[in-house]
C-alpha positions, -999 to +999 in steps of 0.1 A: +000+000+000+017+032-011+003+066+003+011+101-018+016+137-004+032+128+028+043+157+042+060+160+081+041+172+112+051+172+151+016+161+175+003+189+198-031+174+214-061+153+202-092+171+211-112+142+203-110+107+186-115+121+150-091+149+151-059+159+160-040+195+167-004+187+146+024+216+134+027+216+099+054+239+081+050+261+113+014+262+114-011+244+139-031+229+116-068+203+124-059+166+111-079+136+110-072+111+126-077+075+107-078+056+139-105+058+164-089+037+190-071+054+226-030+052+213-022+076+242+012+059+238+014+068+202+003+104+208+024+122+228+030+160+229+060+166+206+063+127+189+069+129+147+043+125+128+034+118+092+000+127+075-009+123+042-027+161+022-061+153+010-064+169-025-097+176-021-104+214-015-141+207+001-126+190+033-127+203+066-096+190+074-069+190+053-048+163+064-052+127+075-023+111+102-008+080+089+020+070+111+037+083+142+075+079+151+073+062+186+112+066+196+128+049+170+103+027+156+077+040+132+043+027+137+014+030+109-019+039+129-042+041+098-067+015+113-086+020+075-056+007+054-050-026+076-076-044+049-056-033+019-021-049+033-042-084+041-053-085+002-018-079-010-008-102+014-033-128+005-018-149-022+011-159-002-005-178+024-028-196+001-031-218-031-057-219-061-072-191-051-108-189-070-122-162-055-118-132-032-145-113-020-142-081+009-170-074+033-189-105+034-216-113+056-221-149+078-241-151+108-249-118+122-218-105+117-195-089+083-161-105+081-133-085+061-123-113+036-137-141+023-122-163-006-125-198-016-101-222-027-105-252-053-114-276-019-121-249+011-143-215+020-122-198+042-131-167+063-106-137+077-111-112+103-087-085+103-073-068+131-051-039+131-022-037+162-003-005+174-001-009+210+038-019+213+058-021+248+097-034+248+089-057+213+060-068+223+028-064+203-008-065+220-043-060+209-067-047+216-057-012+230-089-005+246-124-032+251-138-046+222-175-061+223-174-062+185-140-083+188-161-104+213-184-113+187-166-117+160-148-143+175-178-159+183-191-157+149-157-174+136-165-203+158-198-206+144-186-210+111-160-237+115-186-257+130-208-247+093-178-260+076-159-228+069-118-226+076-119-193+100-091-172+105-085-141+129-052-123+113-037-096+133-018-072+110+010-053+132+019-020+120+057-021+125+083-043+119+109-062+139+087-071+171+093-100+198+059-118+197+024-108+197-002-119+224-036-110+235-040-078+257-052-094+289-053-068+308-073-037+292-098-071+276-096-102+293-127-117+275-111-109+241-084-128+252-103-159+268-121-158+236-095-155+214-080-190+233-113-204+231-117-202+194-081-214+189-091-243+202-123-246+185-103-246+148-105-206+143-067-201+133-047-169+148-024-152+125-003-127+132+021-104+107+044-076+112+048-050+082+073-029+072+065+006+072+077+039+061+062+069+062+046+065+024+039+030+025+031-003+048+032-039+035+031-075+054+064-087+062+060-125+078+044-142+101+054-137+140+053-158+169+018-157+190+016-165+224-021-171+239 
């Protein structure tokens, strides 16, 4: 996934969780934010950031903020582009691919992907992580009901027959391991054991990132 007019900001506040107060070219200037979730540890007063200019003039905002520089790492936050990296990524973890569909609806819920093979349906839910401490990766960064229940809904299906997936796509690179965040959602992670062991398969990737562009890197270690 490749972004265009990145330009360079430094974080000020975040009013709410759509916007953002950044310093661009010396001006404080009202961003989106493409991330609705808490990263308090992302933005802090004075980190790097890097937005991308919206080239349409009718916008209330001009900018959206893609990624933040978190010490020396750079994380991608754009919780919106986390589908687009698990399409391109798609073809390398499966064979005879006949079809790929986004947004596709079982149950009572809408998972992100859903493709079938010559011998198997498969379903994906897509998760995007940014909450890092000392290598370690961890999602979610605040309670999830929704993540609840699509778990739940992933179980359902492997019992209709479906091969069920939950892929967490971490936006960095070179992380330790990821695990459930047991602490700020301790259902989400009993759930997230349960429907390991009911046939829904974790997956876990780490990206590289730069401040244009994110792609899946590899598969990382997951420890439930």
């Amino acid at each position: 996934m490749k972004y265009n007019n990145i330009v360079k900001g430094e974080f000020v506040d975040r009013p709410n969780r759509f916007i953002a107060n950044v310093i661009i070219n010396n001006k404080v200037e009202v961003c989106h934010v493409k991330n609705t979730g808490r990263c308090k540890e992302l933005l802090v007063k004075g980190n790097t950031v890097y937005l991308q200019k919206s080239d349409n003039l009718n916008r209330k905002t001009k900018y959206d903020l893609i990624a933040v520089l978190k010490g020396n790492r750079l994380i991608n936050m754009d919780s919106q582009v986390v589908n687009f990296v698990a399409l391109e990524y798609i073809p390398n973890l499966f064979e005879n691919i006949r079809l790929i569909k986004p947004e596709y609806k079982y149950g009572n819920s809408r998972f992100d992907i859903y493709l079938e093979t010559d011998n198997e349906k498969i379903l994906i839910e897509v998760k995007g992580v940014t909450l890092e401490n000392n290598g370690v990766v961890r999602f979610p960064d605040a309670p999830t009901e929704r993540g609840v229940k699509h778990l739940k809904e992933l179980q359902k299906a492997v019992t209709g027959g479906y091969k069920a997936y939950v892929m967490f796509v971490v936006q960095m690179s070179d992380v330790k391991y990821f695990e459930p965040n047991s602490e700020t959602h301790p259902e989400f992670a009993e759930e997230l054991r349960k429907a390991r062991n009911n046939g829904v398969i974790p997956l876990a990737c780490d990206c590289a990132v730069t401040p244009d562009s994110i792609e899946i890197r590899k598969p990382i270690l997951i420890k439930l």
